[in-house]
mmCIF file of the N, C-alpha and C atoms, coordinates in Angstrom:
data_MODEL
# 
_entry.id   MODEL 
# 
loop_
_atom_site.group_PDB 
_atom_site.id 
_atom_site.type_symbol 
_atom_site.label_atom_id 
_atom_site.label_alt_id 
_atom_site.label_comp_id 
_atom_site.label_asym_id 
_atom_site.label_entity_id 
_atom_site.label_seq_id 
_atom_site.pdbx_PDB_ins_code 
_atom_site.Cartn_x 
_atom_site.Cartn_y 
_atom_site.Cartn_z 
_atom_site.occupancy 
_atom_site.B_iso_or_equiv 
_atom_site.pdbx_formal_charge 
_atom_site.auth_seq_id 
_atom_site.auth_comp_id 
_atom_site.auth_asym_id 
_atom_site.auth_atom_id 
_atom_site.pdbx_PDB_model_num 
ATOM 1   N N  . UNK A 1 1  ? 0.850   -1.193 0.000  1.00 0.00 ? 1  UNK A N  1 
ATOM 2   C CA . UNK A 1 1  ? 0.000   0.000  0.000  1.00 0.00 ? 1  UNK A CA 1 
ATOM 3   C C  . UNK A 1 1  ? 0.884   1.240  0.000  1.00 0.00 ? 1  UNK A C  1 
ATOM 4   N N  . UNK A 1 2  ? 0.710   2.041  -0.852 1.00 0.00 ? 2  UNK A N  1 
ATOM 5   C CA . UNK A 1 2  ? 1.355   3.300  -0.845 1.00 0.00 ? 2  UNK A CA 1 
ATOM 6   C C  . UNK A 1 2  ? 0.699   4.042  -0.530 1.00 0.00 ? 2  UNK A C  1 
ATOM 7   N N  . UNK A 1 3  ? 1.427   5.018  0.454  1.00 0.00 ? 3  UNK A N  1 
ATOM 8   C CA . UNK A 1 3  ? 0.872   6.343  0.696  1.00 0.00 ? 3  UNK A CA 1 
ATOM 9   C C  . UNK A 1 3  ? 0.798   7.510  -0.037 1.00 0.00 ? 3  UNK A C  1 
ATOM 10  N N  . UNK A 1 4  ? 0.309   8.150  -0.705 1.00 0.00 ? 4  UNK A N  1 
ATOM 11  C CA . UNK A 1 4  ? 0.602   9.765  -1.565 1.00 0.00 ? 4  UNK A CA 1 
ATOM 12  C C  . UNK A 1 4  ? 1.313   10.687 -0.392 1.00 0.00 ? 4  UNK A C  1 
ATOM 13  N N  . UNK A 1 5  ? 2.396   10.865 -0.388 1.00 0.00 ? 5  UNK A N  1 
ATOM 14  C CA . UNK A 1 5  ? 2.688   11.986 0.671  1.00 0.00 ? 5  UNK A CA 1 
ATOM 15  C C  . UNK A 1 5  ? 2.476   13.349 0.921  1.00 0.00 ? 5  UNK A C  1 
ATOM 16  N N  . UNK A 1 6  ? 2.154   14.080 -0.245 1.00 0.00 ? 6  UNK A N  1 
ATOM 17  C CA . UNK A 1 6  ? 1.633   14.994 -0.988 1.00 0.00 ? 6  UNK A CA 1 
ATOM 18  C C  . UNK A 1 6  ? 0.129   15.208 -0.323 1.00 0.00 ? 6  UNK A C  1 
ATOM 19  N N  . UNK A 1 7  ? -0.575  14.363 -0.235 1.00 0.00 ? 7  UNK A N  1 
ATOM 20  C CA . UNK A 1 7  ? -2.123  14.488 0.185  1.00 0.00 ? 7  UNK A CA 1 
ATOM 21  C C  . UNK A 1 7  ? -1.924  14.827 1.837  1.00 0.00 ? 7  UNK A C  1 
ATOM 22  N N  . UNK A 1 8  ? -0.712  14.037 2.241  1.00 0.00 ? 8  UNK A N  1 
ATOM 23  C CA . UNK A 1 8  ? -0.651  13.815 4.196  1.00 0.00 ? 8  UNK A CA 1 
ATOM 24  C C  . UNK A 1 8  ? -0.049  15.288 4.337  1.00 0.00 ? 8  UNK A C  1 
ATOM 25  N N  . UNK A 1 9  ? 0.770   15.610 3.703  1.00 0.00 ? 9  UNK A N  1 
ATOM 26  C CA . UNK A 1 9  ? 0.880   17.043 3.980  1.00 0.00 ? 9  UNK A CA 1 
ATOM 27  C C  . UNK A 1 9  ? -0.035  18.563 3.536  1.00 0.00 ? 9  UNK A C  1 
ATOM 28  N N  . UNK A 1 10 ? -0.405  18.480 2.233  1.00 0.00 ? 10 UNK A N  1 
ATOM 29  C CA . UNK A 1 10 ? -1.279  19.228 2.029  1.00 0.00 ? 10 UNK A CA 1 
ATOM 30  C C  . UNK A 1 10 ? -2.794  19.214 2.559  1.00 0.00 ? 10 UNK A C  1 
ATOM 31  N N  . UNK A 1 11 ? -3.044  18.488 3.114  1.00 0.00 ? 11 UNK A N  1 
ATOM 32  C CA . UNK A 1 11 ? -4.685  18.226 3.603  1.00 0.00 ? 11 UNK A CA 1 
ATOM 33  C C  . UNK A 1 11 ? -4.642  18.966 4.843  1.00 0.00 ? 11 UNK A C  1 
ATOM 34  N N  . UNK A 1 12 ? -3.875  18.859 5.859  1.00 0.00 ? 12 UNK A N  1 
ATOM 35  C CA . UNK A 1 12 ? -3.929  20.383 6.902  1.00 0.00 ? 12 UNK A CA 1 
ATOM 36  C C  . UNK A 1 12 ? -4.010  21.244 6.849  1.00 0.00 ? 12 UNK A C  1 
ATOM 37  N N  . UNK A 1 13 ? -3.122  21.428 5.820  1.00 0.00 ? 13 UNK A N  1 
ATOM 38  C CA . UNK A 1 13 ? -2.702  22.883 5.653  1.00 0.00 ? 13 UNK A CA 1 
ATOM 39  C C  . UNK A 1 13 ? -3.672  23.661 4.291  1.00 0.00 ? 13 UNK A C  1 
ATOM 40  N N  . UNK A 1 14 ? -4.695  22.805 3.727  1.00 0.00 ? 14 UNK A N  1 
ATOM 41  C CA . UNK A 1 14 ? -5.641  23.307 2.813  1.00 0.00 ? 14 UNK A CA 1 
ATOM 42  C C  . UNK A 1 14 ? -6.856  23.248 4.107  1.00 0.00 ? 14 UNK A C  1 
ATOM 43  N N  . UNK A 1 15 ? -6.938  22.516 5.015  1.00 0.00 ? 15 UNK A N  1 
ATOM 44  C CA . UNK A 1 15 ? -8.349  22.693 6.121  1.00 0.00 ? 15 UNK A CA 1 
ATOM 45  C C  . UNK A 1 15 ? -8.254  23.502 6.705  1.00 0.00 ? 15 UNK A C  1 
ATOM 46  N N  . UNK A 1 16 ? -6.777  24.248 7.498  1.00 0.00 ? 16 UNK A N  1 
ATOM 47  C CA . UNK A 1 16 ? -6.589  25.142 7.835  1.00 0.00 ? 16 UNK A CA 1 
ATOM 48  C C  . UNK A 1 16 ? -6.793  26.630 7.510  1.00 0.00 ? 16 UNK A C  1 
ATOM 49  N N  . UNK A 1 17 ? -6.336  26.603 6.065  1.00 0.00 ? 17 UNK A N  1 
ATOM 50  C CA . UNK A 1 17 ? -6.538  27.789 5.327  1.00 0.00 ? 17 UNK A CA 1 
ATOM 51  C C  . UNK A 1 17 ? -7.921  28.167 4.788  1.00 0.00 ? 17 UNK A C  1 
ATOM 52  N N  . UNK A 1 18 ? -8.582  26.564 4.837  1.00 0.00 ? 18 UNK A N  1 
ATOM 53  C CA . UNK A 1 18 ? -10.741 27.029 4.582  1.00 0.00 ? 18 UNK A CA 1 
ATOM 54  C C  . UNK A 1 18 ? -10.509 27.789 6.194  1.00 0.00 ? 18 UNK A C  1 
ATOM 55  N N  . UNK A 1 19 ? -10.359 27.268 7.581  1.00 0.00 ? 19 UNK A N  1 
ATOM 56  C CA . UNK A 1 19 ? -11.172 27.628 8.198  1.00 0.00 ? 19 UNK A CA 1 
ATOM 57  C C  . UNK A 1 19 ? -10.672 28.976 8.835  1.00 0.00 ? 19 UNK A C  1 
ATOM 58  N N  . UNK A 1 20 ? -9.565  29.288 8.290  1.00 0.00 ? 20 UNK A N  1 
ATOM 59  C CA . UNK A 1 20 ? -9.261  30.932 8.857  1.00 0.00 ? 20 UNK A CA 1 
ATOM 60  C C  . UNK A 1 20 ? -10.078 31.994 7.695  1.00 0.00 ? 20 UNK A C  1 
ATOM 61  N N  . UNK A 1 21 ? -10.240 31.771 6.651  1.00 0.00 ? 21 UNK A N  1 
ATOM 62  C CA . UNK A 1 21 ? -11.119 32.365 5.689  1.00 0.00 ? 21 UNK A CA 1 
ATOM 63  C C  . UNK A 1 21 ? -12.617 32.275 6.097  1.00 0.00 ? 21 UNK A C  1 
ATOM 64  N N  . UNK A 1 22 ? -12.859 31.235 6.487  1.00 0.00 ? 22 UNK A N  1 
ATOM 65  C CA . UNK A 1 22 ? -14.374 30.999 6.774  1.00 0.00 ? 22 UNK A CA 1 
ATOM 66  C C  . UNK A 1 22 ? -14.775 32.343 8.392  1.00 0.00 ? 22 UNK A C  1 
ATOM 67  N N  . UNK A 1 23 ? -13.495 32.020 9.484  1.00 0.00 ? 23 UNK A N  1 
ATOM 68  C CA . UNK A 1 23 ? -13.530 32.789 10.651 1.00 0.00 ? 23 UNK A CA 1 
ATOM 69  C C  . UNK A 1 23 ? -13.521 34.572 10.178 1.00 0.00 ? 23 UNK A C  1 
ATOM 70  N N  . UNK A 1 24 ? -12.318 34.683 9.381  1.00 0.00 ? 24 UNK A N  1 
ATOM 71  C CA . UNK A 1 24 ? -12.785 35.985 9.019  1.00 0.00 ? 24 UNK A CA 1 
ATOM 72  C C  . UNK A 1 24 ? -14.064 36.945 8.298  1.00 0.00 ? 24 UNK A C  1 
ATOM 73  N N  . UNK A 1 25 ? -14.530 35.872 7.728  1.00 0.00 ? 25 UNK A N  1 
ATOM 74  C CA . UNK A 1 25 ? -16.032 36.153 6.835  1.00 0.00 ? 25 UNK A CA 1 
ATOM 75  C C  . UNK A 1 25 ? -16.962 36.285 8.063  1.00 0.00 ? 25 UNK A C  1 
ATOM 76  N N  . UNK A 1 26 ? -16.925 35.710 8.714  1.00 0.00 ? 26 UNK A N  1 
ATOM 77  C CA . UNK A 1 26 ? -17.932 35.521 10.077 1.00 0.00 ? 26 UNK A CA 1 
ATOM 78  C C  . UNK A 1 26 ? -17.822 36.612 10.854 1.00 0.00 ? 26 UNK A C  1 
ATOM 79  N N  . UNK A 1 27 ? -16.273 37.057 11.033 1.00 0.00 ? 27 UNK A N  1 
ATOM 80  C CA . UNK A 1 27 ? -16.153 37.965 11.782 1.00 0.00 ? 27 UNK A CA 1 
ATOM 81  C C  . UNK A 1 27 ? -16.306 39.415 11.224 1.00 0.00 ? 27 UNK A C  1 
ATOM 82  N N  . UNK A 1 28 ? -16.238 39.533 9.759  1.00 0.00 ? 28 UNK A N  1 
ATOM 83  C CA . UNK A 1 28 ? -17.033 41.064 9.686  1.00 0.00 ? 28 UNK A CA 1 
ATOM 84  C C  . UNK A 1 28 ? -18.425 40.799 9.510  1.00 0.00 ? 28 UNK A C  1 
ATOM 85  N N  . UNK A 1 29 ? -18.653 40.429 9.031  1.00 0.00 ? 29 UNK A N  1 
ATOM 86  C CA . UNK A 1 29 ? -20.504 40.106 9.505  1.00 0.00 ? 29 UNK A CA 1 
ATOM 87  C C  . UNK A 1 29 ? -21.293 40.563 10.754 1.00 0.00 ? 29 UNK A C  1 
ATOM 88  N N  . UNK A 1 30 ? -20.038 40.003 11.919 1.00 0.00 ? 30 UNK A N  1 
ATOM 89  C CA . UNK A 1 30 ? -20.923 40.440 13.374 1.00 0.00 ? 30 UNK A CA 1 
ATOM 90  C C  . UNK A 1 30 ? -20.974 41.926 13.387 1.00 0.00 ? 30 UNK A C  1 
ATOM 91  N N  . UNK A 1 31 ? -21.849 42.238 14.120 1.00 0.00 ? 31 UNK A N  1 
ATOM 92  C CA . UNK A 1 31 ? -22.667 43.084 13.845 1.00 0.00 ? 31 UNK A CA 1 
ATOM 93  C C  . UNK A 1 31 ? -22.883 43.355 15.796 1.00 0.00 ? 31 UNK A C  1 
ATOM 94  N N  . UNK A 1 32 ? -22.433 44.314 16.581 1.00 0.00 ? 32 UNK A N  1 
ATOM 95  C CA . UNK A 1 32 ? -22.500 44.738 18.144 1.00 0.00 ? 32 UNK A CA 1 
ATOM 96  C C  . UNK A 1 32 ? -24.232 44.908 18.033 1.00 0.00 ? 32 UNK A C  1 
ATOM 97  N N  . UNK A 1 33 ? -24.807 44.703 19.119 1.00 0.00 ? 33 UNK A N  1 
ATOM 98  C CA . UNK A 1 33 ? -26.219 45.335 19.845 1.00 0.00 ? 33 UNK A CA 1 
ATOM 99  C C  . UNK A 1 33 ? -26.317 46.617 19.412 1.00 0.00 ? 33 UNK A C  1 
ATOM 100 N N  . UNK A 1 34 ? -25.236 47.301 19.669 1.00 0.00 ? 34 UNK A N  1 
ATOM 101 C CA . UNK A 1 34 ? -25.457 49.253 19.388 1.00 0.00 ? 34 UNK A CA 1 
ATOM 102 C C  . UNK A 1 34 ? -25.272 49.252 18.249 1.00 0.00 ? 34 UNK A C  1 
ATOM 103 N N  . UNK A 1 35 ? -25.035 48.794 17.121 1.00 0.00 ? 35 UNK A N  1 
ATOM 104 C CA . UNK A 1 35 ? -25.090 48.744 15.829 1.00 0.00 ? 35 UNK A CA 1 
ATOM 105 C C  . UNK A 1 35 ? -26.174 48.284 15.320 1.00 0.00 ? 35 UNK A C  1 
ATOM 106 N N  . UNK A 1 36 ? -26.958 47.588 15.770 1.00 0.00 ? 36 UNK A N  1 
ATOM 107 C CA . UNK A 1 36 ? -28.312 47.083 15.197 1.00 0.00 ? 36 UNK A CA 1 
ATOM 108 C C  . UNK A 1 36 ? -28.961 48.178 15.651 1.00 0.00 ? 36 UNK A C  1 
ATOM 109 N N  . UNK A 1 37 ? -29.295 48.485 16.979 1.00 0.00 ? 37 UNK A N  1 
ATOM 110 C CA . UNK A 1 37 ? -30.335 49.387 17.699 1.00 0.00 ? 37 UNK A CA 1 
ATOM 111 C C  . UNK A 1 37 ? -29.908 50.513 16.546 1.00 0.00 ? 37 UNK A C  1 
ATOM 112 N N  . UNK A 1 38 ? -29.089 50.931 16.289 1.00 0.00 ? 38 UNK A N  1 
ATOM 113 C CA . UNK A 1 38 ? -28.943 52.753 14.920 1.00 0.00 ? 38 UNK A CA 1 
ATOM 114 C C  . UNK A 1 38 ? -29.297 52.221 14.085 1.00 0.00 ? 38 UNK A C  1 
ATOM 115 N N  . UNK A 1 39 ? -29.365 50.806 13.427 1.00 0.00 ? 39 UNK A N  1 
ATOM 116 C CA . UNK A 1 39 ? -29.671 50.567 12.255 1.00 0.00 ? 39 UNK A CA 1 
ATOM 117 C C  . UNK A 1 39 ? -31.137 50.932 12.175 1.00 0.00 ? 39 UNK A C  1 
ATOM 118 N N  . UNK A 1 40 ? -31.663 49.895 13.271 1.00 0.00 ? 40 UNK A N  1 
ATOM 119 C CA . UNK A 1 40 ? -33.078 50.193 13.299 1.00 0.00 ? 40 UNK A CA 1 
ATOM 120 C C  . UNK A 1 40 ? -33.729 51.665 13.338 1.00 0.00 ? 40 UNK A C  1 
ATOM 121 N N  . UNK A 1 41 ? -33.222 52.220 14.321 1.00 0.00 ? 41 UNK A N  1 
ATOM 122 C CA . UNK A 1 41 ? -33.311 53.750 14.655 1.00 0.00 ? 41 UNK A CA 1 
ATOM 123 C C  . UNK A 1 41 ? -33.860 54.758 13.214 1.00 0.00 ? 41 UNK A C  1 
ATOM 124 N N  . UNK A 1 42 ? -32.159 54.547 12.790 1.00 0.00 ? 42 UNK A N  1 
ATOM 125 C CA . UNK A 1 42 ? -32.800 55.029 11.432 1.00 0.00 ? 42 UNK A CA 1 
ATOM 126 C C  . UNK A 1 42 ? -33.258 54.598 10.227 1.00 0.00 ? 42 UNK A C  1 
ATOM 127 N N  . UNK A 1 43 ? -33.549 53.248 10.102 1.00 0.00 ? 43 UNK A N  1 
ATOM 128 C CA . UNK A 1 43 ? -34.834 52.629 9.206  1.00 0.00 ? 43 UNK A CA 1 
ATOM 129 C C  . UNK A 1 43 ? -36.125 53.495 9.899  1.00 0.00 ? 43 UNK A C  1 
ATOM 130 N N  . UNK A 1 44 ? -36.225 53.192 10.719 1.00 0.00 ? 44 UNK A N  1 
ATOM 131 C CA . UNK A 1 44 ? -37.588 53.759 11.375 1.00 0.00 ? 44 UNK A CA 1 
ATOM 132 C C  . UNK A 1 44 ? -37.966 55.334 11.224 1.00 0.00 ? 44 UNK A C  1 
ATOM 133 N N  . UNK A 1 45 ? -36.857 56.077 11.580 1.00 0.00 ? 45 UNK A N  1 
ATOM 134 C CA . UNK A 1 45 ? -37.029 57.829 10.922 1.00 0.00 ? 45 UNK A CA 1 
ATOM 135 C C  . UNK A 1 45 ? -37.343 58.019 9.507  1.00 0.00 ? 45 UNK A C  1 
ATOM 136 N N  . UNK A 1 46 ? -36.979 57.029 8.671  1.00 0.00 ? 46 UNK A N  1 
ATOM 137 C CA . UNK A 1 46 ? -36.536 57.370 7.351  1.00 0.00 ? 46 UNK A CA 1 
ATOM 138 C C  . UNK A 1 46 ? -37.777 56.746 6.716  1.00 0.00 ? 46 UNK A C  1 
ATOM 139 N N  . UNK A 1 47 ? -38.650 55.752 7.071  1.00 0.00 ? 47 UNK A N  1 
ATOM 140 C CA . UNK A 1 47 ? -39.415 55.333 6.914  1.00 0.00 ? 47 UNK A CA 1 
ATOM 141 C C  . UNK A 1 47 ? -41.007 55.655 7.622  1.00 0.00 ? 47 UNK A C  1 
ATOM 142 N N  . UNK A 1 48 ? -40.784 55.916 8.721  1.00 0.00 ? 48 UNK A N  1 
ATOM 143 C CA . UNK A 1 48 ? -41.813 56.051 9.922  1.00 0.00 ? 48 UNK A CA 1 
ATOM 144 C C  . UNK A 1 48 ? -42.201 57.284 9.764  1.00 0.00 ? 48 UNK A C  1 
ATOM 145 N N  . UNK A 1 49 ? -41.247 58.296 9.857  1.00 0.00 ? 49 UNK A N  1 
ATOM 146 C CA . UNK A 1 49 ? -41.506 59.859 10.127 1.00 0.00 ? 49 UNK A CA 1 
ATOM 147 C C  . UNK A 1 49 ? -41.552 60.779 9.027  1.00 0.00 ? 49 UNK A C  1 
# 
């Protein structure tokens, strides 16, 4: 049975690199409490009033 050695090394280091891309996408997304409450704020003036 042969191993590909190529796959044993690159397969970390390609899962690794999805999941720091995936963490940063996530992390501008979030969005603080006081950032929603102005969002809403001014949907509501702009719409409401």
């Amino acid at each position: 049975m042969v191993m590909n050695h190529e796959i044993i090394i690159f397969t970390p280091i390609f899962a690794s690199l999805i999941g720091i891309i995936v963490l940063r996408i996530l992390k501008k997304r979030k969005r603080s409490a006081k950032s929603i409450y102005k969002l809403i704020d001014d949907l509501e003036k702009k719409y409401i009033y």
